[in-house]
C-alpha positions in Angstrom: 30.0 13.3 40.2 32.0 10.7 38.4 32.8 10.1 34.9 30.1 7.0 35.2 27.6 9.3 36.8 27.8 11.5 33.7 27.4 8.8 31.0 24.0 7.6 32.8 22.7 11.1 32.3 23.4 10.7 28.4 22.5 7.0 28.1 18.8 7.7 27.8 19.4 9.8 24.9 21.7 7.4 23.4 19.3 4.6 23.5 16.4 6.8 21.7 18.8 7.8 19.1 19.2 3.9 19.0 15.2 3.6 18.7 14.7 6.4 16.3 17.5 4.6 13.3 15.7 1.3 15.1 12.1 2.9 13.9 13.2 4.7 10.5 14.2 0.8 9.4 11.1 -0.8 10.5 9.2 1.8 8.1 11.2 1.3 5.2 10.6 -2.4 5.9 7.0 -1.2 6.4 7.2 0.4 2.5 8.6 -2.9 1.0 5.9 -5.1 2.6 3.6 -2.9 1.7 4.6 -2.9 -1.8 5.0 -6.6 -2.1 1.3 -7.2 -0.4 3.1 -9.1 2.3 -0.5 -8.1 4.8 0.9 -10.6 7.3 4.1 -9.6 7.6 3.1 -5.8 7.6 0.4 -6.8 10.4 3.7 -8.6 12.6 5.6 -5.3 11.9 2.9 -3.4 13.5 4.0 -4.8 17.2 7.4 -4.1 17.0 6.7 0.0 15.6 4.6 -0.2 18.6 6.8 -0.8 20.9 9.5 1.4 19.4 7.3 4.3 19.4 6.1 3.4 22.9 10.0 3.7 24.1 10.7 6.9 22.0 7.9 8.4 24.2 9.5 8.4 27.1 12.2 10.8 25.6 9.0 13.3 24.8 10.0 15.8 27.3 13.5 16.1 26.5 12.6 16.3 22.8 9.9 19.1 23.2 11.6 21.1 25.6 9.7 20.3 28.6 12.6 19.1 30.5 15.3 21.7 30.4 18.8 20.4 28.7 20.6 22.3 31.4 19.8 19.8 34.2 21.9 16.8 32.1 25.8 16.6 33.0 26.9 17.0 29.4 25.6 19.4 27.6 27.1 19.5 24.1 26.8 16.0 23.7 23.1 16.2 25.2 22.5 19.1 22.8 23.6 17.3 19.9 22.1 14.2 20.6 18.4 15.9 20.9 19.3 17.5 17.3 19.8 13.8 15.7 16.9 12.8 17.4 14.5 15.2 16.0 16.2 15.2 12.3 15.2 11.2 12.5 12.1 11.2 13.9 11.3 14.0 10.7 12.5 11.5 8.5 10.2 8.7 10.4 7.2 11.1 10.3 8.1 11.8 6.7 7.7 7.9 5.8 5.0 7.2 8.0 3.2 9.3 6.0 4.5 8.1 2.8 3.2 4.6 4.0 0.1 5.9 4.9 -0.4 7.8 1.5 0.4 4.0 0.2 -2.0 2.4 2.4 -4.8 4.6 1.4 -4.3 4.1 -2.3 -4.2 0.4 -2.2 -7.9 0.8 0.4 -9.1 2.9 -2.7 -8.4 0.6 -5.6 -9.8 -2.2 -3.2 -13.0 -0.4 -3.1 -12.9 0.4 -6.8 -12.7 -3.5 -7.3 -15.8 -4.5 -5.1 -17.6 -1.5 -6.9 -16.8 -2.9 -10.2 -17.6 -6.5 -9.2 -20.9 -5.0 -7.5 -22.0 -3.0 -9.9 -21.5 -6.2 -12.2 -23.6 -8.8 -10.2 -26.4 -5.8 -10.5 -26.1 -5.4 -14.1 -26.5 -9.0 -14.9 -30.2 -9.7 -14.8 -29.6 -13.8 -16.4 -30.8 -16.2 -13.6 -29.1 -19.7 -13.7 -32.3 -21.9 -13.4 -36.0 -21.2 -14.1 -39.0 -21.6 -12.3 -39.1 -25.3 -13.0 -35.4 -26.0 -12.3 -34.1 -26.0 -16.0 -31.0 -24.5 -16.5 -31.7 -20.8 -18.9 -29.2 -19.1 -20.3 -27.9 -16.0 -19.1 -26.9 -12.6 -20.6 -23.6 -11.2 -19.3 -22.1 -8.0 -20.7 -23.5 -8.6 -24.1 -22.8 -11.9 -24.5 -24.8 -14.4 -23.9 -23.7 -17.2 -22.2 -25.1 -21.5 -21.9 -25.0 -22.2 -17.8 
């Protein structure tokens, strides 16, 4: 085997190391959309995790142990590229989930809202017209209100 012959056997590796810091940035970008209530941008986002992910999954058997570190040429450097790896994708699972935690707290208070605005409409019993077309006025809250 060459020197060249080794290197391909690494390259894999060194591309989903590449994909992993590639992924980590796309969810902190993730966090700051989120936080700014930038939905579109976050939706656009969503393609390019996909395919991130999607890539890193090809590395799945390497990274689980399935496929045996022993049958790459280098070892060491195989060894300690599979360690980075994993430490990343931690990190990644560890703000995916943050997001997610995010996500789901910005779903609640949304609900909270349309309960609140629901539970409003109900409460208000005032009608704008009456039965001959008039306006009437309406009670809201308390106060009462000319429509």
């Amino acid at each position: 085997m060459t020197a060249g012959d080794k290197s391909t056997g690494i390259e894999p590796l060194r591309e989903g190391l590449h994909k992993a810091n590639a992924l980590n940035a796309l969810l902190e970008e993730e966090l700051a959309l989120l936080k700014a209530g930038d939905l579109d941008s976050f939706e656009a986002l969503q393609a390019k995790k996909s395919e991130t992910l999607e890539a890193l999954s090809t590395l799945l058997p390497v990274l689980t142990g399935d496929v045996s570190l022993a049958e790459t040429e280098d070892d060491a450097i195989a060894v300690s590229l599979v360690e980075e790896i994993n430490t990343l994708l931690t990190t990644c699972r560890d703000a995916h989930l943050r997001n997610a935690m995010l996500i789901d707290r910005k779903m609640e208070a949304t609900r909270s809202a349309l309960e609140v605005l629901r539970s409003s409409r109900s409460a208000d019993t005032g009608e704008t017209y009456d039965r001959l077309g008039k306006l009437k006025r309406g009670q809201s809250r308390g106060r009462e209100t000319d429509v």
